[in-house]
C-alpha positions as CSV (number, residue, x, y, z in Angstrom):
1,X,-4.4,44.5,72.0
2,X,-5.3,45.6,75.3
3,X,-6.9,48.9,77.0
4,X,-6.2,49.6,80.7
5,X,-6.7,52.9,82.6
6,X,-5.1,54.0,85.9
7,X,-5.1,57.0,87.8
8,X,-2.0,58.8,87.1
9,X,-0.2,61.5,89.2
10,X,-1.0,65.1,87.3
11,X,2.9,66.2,87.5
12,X,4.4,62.9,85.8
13,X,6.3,63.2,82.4
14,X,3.4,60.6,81.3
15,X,0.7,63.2,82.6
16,X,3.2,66.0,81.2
17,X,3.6,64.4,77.6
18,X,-0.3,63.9,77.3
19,X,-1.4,67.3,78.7
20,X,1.7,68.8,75.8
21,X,-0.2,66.5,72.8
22,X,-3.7,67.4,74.3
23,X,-3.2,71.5,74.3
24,X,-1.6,71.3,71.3
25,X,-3.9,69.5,69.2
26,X,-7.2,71.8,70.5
27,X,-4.9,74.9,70.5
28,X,-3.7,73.9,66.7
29,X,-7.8,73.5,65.8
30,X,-8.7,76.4,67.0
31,X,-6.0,79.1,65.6
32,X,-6.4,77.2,62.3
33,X,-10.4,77.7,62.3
34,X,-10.3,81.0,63.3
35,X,-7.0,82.6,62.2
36,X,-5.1,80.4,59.4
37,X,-2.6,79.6,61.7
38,X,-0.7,77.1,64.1
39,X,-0.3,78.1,67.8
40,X,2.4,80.2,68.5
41,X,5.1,78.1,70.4
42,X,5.6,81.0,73.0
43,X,2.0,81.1,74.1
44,X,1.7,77.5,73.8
45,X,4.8,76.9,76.4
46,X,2.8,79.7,78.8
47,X,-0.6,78.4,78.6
48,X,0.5,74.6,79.3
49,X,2.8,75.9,82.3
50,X,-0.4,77.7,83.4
51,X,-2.4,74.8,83.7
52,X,-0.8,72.4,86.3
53,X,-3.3,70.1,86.8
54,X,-3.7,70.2,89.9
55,X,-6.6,70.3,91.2
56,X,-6.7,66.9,89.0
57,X,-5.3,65.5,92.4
58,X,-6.7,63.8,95.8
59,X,-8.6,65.0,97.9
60,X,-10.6,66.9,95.0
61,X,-9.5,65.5,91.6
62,X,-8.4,62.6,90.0
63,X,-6.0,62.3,86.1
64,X,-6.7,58.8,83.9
65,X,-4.3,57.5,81.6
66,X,-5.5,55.3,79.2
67,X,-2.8,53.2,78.0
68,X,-2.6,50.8,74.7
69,X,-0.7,47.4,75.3
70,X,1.0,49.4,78.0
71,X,1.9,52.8,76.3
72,X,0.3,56.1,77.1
73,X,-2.7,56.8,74.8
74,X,-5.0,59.2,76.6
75,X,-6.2,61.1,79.3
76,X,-9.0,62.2,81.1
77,X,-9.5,64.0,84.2
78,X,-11.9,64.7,86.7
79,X,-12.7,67.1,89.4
80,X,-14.8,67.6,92.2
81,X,-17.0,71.1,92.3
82,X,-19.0,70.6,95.0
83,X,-20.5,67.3,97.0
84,X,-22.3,66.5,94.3
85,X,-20.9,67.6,90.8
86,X,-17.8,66.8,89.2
87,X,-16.1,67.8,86.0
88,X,-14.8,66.1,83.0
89,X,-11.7,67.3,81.7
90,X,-8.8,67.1,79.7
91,X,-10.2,64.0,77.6
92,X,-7.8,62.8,74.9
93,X,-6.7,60.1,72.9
94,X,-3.6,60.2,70.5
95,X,-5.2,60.3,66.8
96,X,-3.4,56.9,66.1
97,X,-4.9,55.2,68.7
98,X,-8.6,56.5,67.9
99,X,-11.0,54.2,67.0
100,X,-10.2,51.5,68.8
101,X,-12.6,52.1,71.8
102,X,-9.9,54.3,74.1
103,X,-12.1,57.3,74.8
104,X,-15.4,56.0,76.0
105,X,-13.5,53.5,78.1
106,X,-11.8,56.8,79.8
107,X,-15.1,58.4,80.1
108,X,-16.5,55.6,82.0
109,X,-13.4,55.0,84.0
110,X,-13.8,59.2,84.8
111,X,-17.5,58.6,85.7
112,X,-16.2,55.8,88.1
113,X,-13.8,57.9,89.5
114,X,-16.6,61.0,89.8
115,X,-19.1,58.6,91.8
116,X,-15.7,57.3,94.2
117,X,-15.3,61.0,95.0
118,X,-19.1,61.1,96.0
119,X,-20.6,63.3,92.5
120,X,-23.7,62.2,91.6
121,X,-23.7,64.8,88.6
122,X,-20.9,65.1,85.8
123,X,-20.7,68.5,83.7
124,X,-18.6,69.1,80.8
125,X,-18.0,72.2,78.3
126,X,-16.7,71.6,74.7
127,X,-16.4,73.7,71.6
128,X,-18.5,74.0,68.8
129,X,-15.2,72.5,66.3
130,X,-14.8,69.9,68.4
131,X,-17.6,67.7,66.5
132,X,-15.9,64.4,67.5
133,X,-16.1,65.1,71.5
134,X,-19.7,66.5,71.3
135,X,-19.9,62.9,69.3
136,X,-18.8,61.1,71.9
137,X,-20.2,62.7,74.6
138,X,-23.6,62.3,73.1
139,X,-23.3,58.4,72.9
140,X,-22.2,57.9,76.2
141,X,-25.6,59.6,77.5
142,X,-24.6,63.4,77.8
143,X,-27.4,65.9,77.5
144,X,-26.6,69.4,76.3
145,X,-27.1,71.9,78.7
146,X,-27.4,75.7,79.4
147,X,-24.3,77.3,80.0
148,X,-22.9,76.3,83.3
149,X,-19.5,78.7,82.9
150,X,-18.0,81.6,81.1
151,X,-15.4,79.8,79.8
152,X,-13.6,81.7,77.2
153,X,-13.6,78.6,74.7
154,X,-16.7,76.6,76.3
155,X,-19.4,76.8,73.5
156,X,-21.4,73.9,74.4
157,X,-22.0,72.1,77.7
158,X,-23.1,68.9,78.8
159,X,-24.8,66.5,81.6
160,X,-25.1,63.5,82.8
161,X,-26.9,62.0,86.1
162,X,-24.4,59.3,87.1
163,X,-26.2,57.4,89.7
164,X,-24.6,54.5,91.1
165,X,-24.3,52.7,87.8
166,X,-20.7,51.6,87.7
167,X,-19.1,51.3,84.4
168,X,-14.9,50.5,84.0
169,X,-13.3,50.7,87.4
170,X,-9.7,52.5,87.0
171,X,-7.0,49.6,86.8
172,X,-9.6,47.2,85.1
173,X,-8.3,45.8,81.9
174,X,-10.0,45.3,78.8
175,X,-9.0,43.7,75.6
C-alpha cells in the first residue's frame, strides 16, 4: 500500500469532498462536547460555503492531498502570512485510513511546501478536544506557543522553526 501527496487545486470535488468530511468531523466533536448534539446541517452547509479555500492557492497558499493507493485520504493546507511565516491548516485524514502514517507524511509535505513559498516559521492553532492533532503535532517537533490569534475555536497554538531541512517533497511517493 502506497502514500503519495500532491498539491491539489482548493475548488476540486476531491478538495470539496475532503474540506465536507474535515468540517464535519471537527464541527460533530465540538457540538457533541459542548452541547450533546450533532451539527446542524443548515449551519454546516453555510460555514463550509464560507470557507473557500482560497487563499489555499498560488501565489500565497498551497492544498495537499494525501492519497492511499491512489484514493483521497487527507488534506492539509498551507498559507503564507508574511515572508517568513506560514500556516498549517485544514490537516485531515479519513478515520479509516489513520494509523497508517498519512498525517505526518502530509505535515512534512506542508512544511516542504511552507519552505518553497519562502517561510521559515510554521504556526498552527488547535483545540483543546482535539487530543490526537496536539499528538501529532507534538511528535513532529511543534512547540506550544502563546496565542498567536483570536480565533473563536483556537485553544492551543503551536511552532515550529523550519529551516531548510527538507522532509517529503509534494508528488514523492512512499510505500
Amino acid at each position: 500500500m502506497t502514500w503519495t501527496v500532491t498539491p491539489e487545486p482548493y475548488d476540486s470535488p476531491v478538495a470539496a469532498a475532503l474540506w465536507r468530511a474535515f468540517y464535519t468531523e471537527v464541527s460533530d466533536r465540538w457540538y457533541l462536547l459542548h452541547e450533546g448534539r450533532r451539527t446542524d446541517p443548515a449551519e454546516l452547509e453555510r460555514e463550509i460555503a464560507a470557507q473557500s479555500g482560497a487563499d489555499l492557492a498560488a501565489p500565497g497558499g498551497q492544498l495537499l492531498v494525501a492519497r492511499y493507493d491512489g484514493e483521497p485520504a487527507g488534506s492539509a493546507g498551507v498559507r503564507l502570512l508574511d515572508g517568513a511565516t506560514a500556516e498549517l491548516t485544514r490537516v485531515f485524514v479519513h478515520e479509516p485510513m489513520r494509523g497508517r502514517g498519512g498525517a505526518p507524511l502530509l505535515v512534512r509535505a506542508a512544511e516542504d511546501a511552507a519552505r518553497a513559498l519562502g517561510a521559515i516559521r510554521m504556526i498552527l492553532d488547535t483545540r483543546g478536544d482535539l487530543v490526537e492533532a496536539r499528538g501529532l503535532y507534538a511528535r513532529l517537533g511543534y512547540t506550544e506557543t502563546a496565542p498567536h490569534n483570536d480565533g473563536p475555536y483556537a485553544e492551543h497554538w503551536f511552532s515550529k522553526e523550519l529551516g531548510t531541512e527538507l522532509g517529503t517533497e509534494p508528488g514523492k511517493q512512499l510505500g
